[in-house]
N, C-alpha and C positions, 0 to 999 in steps of 0.2 A: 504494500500500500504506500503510493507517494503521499507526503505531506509537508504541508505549507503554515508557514507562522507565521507572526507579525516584528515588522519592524515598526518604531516607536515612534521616531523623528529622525534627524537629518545629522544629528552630530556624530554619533557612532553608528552612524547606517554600516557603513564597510565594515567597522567590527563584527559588529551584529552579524552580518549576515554571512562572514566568512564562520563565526563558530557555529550557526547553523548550519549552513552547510557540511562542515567537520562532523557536527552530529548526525547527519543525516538527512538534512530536509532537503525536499526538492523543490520547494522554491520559499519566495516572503511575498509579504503582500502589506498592504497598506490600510489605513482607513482613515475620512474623516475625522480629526481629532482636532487637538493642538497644534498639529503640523499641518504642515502642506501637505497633499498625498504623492505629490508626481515627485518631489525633491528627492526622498530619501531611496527611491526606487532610481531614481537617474544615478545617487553615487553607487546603489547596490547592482550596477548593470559592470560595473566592472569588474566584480566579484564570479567569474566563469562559472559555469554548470548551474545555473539558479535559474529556473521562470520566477518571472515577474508578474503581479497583477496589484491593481488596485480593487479593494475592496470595501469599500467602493468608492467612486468617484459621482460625488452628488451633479447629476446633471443639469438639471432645470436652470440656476443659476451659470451655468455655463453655456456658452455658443458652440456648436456641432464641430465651426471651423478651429475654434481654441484648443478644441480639444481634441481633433484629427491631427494637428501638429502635434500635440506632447505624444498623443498614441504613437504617432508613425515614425518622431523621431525616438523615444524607448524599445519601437519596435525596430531600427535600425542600431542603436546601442546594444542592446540584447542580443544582436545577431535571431532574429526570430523566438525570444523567449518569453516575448510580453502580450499578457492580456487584461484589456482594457475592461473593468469591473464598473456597471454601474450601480445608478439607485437614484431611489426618488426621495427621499427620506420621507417628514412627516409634512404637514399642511404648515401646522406652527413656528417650523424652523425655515421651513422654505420661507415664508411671506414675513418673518418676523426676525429671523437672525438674518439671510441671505437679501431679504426685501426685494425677492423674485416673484413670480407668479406662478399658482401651480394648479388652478382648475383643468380638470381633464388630465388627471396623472397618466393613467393608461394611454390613452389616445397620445398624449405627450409624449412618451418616452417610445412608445411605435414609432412615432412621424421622427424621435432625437434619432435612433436607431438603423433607420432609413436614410434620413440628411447624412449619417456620418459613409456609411454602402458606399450612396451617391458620391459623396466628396473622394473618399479613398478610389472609387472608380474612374474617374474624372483624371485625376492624379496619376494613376496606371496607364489609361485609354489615352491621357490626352485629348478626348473629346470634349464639347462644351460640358458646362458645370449647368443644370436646368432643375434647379430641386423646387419645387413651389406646392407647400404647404397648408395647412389650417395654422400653424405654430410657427414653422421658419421655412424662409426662404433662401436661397443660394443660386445666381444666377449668374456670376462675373468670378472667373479665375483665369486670370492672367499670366503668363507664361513666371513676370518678376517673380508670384506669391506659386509658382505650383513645385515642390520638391521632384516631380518624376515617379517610374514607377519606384517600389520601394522593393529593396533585393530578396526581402524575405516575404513578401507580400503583407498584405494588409493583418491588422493583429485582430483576432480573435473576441467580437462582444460579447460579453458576457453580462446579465442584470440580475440585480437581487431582487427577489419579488417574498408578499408572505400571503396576501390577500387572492383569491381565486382570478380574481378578473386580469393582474397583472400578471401570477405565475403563467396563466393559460399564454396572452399575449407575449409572454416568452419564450417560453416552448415554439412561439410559429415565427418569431423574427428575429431571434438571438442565435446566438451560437451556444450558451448555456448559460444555466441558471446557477446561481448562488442563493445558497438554504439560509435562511434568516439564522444565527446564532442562539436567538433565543426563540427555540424550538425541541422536540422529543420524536423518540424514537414512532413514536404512537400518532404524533401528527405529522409526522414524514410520507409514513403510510395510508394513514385515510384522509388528510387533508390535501398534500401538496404532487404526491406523486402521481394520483385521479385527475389531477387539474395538468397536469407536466401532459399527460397521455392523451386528454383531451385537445390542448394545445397542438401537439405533435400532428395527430389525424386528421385535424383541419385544415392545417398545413402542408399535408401529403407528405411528411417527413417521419423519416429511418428513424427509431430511438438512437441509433449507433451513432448517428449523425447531430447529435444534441447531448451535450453533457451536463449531468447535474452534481454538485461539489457541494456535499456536506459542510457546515460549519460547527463546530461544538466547542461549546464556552469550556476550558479543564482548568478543577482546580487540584494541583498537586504540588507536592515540595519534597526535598530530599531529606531535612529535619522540622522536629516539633515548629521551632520557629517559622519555618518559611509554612508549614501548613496548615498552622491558625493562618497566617498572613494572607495566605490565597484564599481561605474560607473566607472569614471578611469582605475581603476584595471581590471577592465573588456572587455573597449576599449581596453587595450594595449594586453590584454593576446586574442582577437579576432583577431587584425592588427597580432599579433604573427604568428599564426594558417593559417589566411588569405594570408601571404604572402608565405605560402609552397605551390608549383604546387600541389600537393598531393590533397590539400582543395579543389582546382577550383571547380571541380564537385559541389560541395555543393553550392559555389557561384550563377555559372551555372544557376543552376533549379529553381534559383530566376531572374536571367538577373544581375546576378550583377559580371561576369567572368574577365569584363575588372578590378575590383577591383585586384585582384591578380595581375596581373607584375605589377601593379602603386604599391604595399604594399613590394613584393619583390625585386624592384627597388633600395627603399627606405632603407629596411633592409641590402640591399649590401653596402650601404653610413654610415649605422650605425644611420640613423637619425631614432630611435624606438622611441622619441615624436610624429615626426610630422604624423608615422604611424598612430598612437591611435588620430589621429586628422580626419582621411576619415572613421571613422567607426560609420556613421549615425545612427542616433534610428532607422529608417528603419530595416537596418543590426542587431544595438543592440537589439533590440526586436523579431526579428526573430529568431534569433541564440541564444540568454539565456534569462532566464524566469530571468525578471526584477520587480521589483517594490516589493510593501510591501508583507511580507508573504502571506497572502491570495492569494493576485495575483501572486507571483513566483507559488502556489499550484495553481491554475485554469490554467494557461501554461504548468505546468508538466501533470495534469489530462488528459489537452485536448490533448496533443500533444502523450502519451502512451496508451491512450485508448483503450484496446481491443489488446492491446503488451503484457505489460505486467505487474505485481503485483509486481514486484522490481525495484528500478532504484536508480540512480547513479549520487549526488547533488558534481557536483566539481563546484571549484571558483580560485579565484587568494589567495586569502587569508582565515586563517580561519574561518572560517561562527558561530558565535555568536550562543550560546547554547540557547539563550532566542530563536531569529531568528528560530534557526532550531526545536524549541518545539513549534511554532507558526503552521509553515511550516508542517508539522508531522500531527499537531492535524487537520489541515484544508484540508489535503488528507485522511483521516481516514473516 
């Protein structure tokens, strides 16, 4: 089983990702945080043998063309190793952190999805640039602004979806999907992979030809110390996640839905302790593979079985290089 971690920011990208690698991982990825997401993937491109992805790259507040250049040049640094991760994130952060616009998310990230085809096509062909939209437009690419085709070709979209309407719309215009992180074995199977197969057959497309990439929150450590440390870290970044209406679903198909407005409630007061305080081993254990390496690798094995041969180890913090050579060696 390949597996991919996160790198954190930009100042120890290259560390970072050269001990990952040492340990085993085959590739890092990024996300929306603190940092920038393309930066610390641009110094980790010169780290050999790594795929690269963003995980995601919030698009709405971005333009198709902005971000066909960072794709295409990571995907010329890379030598072919890089895939471009979206997302749409939520309503509130879109129109209220980013002061973008995000009616018609679906429909939106179809037509982002499409614009970016168009432009990467454009760019190979040389032919005119004619994308004309409900959401963006792209009509003018001028030889100054066109990079050519690109040696490894176009990188690989990929979107994170957790709600039916967008996994479905992924499944028919992606190249694959990325599994919300805060998710269970139990909604993998009756919520997201019936929505993946719908998607697929509308689209008159191969499963083979469509990949889907597990994420799963782990919390683990090599001593006492470091595994209170991830528990914490782990409660809080769960109550996080828990308390977005977005998550309920996932709650839901365990019976634990009333959780959400109690965890939202609480987040409108600002009280983010006493969140990471309702989030039972019940919960904890459901939702992130816990406990010593071996055991985070029997929760990831069981819970992807028969998904897929690549997945996606996030956490609140970075995950310890011994940890994650343990981890590695006991899915192998």
């Amino acid at each position: 089983m390949q597996v991919m971690t996160a790198l954190f920011g930009p100042t120890d990208a290259v560390e970072r990702a050269t001990a990952l690698r040492e340990a085993g991982a085959a590739g890092v990825f990024t996300f929306e945080g603190p940092h920038d997401v393309f930066t610390p993937l641009t110094l980790a491109s010169t780290v050999g043998g790594l795929d690269l992805l963003t995980n995601v790259a919030i698009a709405f507040p971005r333009n198709p063309i902005h971000l066909a250049h960072q794709a295409f040049d990571l995907q010329l640094l890379s030598e072919g190793r890089f895939v471009l991760g979206l997302g749409t994130q939520i309503r509130t952060q879109i129109e209220k952190r980013f002061g973008a616009e995000f009616d018609h998310p679906v429909e939106r990230m179809r037509e982002f999805i499409a614009a970016l085809r168009a432009i990467f096509d454009a760019w190979a062909t040389g032919e005119r640039l004619n994308f004309r939209g409900e959401f963006y437009r792209h009509t003018l690419m001028t030889p100054t602004f066109t990079p050519g085709p690109n040696p490894y070709g176009p990188p690989p979209i990929y979107a994170g979806a957790l709600g039916p309407r967008l996994t479905r719309a992924t499944a028919e215009v992606a190249d694959g999907l990325l599994v919300m992180p805060f998710g269970s074995k139990r909604f993998l199977q009756e919520s997201v992979l019936p929505q993946v197969r719908t998607g697929l057959d509308a689209a008159g497309r191969a499963p083979a030809d469509f990949a889907v990439i597990p994420e799963i929150i782990v919390a683990t450590g090599t001593s006492e110390q470091e595994w209170e440390r991830a528990v914490a870290s782990t409660k809080k970044l769960l109550a996080f996640y828990g308390s977005t209406p977005a998550y309920r679903p996932v709650l839901a198909v365990h019976g634990w839905e009333d959780l959400q407005p109690e965890l939202n409630a609480l987040s409108k007061q600002g009280r983010w302790v006493e969140m990471a305080g309702l989030i039972d081993d019940d919960v904890l254990n459901t939702i992130a593979a816990c406990g010593t390496p071996k055991e985070v690798a029997a929760h990831v094995q069981d819970r992807v079985a028969g998904v897929s041969e690549r997945i996606c180890l996030y956490q609140p913090g970075p995950i310890g290089a011994d940890a994650l050579a343990e981890i590695i060696d006991a899915l192998v």
